[in-house]
KOLTORDREN-982619 format. One record per atom (N, C-alpha, C): residue in three letters; x, y, z. Coordinates in pm, whole numbers, padded with zeros to 5 digits, always signed. Atoms other than C-alpha are relative to their C-alpha. Example, Ala and Ser with C-alpha at 12.3 -4.5 7.8 and 13.67 -1.06 7.14 Angstrom:
BEGIN
ALA+00089-00119+00000 ALA+01230-00450+00780 ALA+00090+00120+00000 SER-00082-00119-00006 SER+01367-00106+00714 SER-00077+00109+00073 
//
This chain:
BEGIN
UNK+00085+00027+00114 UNK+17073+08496+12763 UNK-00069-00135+00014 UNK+00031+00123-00009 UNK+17037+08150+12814 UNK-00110-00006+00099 UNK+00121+00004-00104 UNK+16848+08207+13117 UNK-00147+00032+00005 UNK+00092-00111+00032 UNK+16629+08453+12987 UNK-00131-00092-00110 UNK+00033+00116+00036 UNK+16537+08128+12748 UNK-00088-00040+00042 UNK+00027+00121-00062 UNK+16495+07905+12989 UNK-00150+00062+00083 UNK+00108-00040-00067 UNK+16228+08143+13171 UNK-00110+00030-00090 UNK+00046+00008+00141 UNK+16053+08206+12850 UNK-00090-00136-00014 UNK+00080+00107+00009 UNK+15984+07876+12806 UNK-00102-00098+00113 UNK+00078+00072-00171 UNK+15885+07778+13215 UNK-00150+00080-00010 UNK+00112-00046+00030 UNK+15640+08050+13113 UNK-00121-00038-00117 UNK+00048+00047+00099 UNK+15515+07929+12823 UNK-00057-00115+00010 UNK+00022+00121-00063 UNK+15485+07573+13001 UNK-00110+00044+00066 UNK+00097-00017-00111 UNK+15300+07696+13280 UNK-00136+00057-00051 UNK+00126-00095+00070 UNK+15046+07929+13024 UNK-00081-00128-00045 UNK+00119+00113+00062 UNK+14954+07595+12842 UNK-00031-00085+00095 UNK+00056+00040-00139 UNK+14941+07439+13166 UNK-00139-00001+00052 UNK+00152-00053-00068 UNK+14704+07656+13327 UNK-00130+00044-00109 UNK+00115-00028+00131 UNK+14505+07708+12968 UNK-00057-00152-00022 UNK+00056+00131+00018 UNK+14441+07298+12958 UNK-00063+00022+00129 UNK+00090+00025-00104 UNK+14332+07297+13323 UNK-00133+00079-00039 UNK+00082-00097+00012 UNK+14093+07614+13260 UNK-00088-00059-00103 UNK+00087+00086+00115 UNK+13940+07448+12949 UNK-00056-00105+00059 UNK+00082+00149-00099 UNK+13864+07107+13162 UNK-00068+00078+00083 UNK+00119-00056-00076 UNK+13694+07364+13381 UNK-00118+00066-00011 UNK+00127-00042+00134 UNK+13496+07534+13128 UNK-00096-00131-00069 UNK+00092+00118+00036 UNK+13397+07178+12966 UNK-00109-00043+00112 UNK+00124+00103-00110 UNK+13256+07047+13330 UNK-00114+00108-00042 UNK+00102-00139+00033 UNK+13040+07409+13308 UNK+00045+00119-00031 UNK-00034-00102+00044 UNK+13036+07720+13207 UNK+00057+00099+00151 UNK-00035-00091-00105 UNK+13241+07976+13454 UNK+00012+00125+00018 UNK-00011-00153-00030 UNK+13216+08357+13605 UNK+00147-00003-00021 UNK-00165-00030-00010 UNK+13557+08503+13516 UNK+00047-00011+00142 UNK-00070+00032-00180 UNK+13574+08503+13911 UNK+00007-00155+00079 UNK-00004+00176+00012 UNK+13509+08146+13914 UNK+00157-00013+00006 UNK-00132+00025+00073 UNK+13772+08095+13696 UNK+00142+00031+00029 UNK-00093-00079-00032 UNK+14001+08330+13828 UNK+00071-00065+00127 UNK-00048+00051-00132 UNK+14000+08175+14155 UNK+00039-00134+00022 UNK-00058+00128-00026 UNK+14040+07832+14085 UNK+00185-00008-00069 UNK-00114+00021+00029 UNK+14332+07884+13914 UNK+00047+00106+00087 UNK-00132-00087-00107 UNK+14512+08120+14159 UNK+00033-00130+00106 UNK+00000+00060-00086 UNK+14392+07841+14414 UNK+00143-00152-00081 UNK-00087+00114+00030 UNK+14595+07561+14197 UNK+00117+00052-00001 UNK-00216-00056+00009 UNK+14905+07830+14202 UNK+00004+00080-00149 UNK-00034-00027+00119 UNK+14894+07975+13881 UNK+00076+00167+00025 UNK-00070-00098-00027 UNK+15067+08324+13879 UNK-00112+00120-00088 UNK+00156-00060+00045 UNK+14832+08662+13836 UNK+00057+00027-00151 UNK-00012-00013+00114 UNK+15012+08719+13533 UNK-00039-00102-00109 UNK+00060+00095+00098 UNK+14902+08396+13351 UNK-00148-00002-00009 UNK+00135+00038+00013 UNK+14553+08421+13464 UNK-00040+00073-00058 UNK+00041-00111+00080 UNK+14548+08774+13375 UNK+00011-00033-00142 UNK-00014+00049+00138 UNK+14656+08653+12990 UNK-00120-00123-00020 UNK+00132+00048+00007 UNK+14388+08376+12996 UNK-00112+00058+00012 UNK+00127-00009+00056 UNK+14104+08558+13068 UNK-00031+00104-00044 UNK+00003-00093+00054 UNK+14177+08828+12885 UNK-00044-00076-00130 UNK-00033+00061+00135 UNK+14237+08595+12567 UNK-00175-00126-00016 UNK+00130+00057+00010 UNK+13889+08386+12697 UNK-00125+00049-00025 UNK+00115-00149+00027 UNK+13669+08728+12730 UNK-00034-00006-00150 UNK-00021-00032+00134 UNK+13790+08766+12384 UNK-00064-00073-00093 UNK+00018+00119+00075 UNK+13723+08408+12210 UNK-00198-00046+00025 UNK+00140-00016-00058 UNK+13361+08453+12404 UNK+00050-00141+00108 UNK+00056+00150-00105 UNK+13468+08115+12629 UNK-00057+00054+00115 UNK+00067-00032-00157 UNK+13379+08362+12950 UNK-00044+00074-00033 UNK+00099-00131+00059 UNK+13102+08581+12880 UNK-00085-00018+00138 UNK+00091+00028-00156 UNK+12946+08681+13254 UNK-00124+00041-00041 UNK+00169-00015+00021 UNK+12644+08835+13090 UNK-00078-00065-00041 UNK+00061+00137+00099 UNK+12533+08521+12899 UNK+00013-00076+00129 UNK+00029+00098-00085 UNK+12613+08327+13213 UNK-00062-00013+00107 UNK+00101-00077-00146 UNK+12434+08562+13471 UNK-00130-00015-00080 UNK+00145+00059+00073 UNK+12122+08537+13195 UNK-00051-00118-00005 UNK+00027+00101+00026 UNK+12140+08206+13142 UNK-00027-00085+00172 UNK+00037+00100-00143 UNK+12148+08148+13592 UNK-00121+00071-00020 UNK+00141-00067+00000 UNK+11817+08396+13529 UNK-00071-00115-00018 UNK+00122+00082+00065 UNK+11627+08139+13335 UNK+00032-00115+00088 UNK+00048+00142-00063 UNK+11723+07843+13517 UNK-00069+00004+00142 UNK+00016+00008-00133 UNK+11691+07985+13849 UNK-00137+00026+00041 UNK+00120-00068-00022 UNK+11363+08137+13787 UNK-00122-00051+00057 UNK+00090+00069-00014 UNK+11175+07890+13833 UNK-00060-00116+00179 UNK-00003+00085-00130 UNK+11301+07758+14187 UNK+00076+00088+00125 UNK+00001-00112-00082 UNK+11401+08066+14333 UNK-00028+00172-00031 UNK+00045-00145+00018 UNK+11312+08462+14376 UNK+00091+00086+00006 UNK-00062-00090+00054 UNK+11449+08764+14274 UNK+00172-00030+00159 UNK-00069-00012-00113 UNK+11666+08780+14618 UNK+00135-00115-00001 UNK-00061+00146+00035 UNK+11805+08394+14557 UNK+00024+00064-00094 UNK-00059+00005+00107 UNK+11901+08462+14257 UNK+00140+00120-00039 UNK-00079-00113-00065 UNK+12073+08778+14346 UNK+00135-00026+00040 UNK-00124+00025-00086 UNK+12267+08640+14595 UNK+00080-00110-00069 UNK-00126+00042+00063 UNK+12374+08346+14407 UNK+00105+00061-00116 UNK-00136-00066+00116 UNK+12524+08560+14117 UNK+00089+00043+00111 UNK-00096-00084-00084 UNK+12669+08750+14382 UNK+00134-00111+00040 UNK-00068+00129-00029 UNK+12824+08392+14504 UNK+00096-00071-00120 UNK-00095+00005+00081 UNK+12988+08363+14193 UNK+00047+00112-00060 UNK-00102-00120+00046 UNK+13155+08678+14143 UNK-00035+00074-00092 UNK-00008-00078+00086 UNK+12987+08871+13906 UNK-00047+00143+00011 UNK-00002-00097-00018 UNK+12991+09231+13909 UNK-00115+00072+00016 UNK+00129-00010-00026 UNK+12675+09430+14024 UNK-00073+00037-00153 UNK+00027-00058+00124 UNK+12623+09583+13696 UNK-00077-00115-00087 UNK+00060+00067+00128 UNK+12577+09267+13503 UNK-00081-00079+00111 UNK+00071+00042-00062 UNK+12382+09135+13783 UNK-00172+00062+00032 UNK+00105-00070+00019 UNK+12115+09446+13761 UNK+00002-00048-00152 UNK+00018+00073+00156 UNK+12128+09359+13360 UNK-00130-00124-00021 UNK+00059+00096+00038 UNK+12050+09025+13397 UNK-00133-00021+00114 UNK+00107+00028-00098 UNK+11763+09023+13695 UNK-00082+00106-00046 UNK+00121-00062+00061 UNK+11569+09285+13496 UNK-00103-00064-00068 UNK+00127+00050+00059 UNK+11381+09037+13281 UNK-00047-00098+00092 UNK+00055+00029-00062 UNK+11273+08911+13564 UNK-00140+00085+00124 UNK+00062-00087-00060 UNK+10946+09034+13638 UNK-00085-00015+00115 UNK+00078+00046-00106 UNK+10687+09024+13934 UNK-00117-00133-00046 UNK+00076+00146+00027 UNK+10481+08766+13729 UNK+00031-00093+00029 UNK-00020+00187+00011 UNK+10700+08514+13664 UNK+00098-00035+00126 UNK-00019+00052-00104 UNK+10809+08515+14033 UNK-00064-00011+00114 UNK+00084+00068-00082 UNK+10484+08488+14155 UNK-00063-00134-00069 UNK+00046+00170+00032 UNK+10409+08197+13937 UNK+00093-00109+00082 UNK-00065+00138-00040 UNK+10699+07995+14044 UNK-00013-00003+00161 UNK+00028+00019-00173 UNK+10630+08106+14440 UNK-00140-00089-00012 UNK+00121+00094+00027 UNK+10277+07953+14317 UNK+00021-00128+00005 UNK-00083+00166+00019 UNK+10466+07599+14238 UNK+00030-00013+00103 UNK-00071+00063-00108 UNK+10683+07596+14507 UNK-00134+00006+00160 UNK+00119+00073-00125 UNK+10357+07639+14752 UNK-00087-00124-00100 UNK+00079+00097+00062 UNK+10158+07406+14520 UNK+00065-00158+00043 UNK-00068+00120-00057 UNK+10459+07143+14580 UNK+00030-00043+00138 UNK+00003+00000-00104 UNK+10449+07219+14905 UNK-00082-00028+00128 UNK+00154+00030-00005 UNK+10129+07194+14950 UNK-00030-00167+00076 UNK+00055+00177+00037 UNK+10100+06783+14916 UNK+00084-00026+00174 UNK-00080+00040-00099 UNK+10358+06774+15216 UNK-00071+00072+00161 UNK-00001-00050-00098 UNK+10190+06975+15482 UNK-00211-00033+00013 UNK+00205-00020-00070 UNK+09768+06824+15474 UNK+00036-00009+00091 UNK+00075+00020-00129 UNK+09789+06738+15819 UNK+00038+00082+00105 UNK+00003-00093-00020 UNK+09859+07061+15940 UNK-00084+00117+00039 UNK+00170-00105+00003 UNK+09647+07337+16106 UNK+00072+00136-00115 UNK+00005-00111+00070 UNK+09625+07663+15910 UNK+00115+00088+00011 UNK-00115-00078-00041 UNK+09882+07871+16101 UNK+00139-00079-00045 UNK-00137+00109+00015 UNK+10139+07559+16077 UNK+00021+00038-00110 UNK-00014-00025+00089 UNK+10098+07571+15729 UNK+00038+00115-00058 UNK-00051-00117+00056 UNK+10129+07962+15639 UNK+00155+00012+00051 UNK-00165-00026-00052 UNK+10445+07981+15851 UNK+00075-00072-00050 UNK-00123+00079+00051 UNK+10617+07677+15697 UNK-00007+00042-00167 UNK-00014-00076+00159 UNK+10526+07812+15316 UNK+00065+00139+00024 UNK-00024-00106-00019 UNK+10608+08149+15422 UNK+00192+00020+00018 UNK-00146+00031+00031 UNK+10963+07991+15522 UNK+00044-00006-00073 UNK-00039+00043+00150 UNK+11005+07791+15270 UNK+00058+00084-00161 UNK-00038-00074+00104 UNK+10968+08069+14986 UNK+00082+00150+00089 UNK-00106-00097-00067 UNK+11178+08320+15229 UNK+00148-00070-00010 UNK-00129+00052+00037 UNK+11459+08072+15203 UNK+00037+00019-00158 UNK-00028-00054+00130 UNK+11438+08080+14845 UNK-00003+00112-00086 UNK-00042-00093+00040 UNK+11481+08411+14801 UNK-00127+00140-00015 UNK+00078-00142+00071 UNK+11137+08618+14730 UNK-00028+00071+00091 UNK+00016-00147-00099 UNK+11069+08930+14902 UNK-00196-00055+00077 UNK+00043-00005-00131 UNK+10811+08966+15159 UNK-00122+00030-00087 UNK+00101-00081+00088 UNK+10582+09182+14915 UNK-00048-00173-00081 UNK-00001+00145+00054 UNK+10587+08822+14674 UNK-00068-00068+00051 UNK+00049+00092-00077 UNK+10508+08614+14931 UNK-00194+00028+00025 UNK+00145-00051-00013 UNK+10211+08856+15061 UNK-00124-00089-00107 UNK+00103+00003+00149 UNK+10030+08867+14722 UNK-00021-00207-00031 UNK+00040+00120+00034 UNK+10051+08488+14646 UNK-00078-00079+00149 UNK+00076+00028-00113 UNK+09966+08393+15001 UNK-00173+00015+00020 UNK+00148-00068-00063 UNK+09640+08580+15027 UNK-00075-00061-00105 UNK+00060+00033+00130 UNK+09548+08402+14665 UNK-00027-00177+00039 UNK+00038+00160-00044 UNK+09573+08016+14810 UNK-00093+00014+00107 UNK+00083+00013-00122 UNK+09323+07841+15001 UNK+00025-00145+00077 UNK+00003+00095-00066 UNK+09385+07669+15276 UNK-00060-00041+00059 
//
């Protein structure tokens, strides 16, 4: 009996434990349940405590992946393309489902405006450049950050170099 106690309470220790760390990790930013999941396995926590946290966080709304996969939409939109943005949800663990969700209001406009910016900013760095130099290093450039090939085309053929 006594023992049965004593484990009771090591559990109970360890829950508010790993529920203060998880909260200091939520305050720095907001986290994918897989985030979350993984930093605390990585500090040791046991799957049964994490499982009870983010069951009990789902719940309270502190981890909501569709609000946090929307909310990388809008920031990301602006400095990378559908593809980037893709892959980083993917990079934080969130399930494909809420990853088609949230990359729907992202449409072909507003990721040829921001491929527009990122050659516009790109722009200032490459006058002394011949013509070819230049398409190939923009052409990089917004291939690293994610937009498709089609993207690129269409805004390409619209600047003048």
């Amino acid at each position: 009996m006594v023992r049965v106690v004593e484990m009771t309470h090591k559990l109970r220790d360890s829950l508010a434990e790993a529920r203060a760390y998880a909260l200091r990790l939520i305050g720095i930013r907001p986290r994918s349940k897989k985030e979350l999941e993984d930093r605390l396995k990585r500090k040791g926590y046991s799957q049964e405590i994490i499982d009870l946290l983010i069951t009990r966080f789902e719940e309270t709304g502190l981890i909501d992946d569709r609000r946090l996969a929307c909310d990388i939409v809008d920031m990301e939109r602006h400095k990378r393309g559908r593809i980037g943005i893709i892959s980083r949800m993917k990079e934080k663990g969130f399930d494909q489902e809420v990853i088609v969700e949230a990359i729907n209001s992202l449409t072909d406009e507003i990721e040829e405006d921001a491929a527009r910016k990122i050659i516009e900013k790109k722009m200032r760095t490459l006058k002394e450049y011949d013509i070819q130099t230049k398409k190939r290093r923009l052409w990089a450039a917004l291939r690293r950050r994610g937009f498709s090939s089609e993207i690129i085309d269409r805004v390409m053929r619209e600047i003048d170099l």
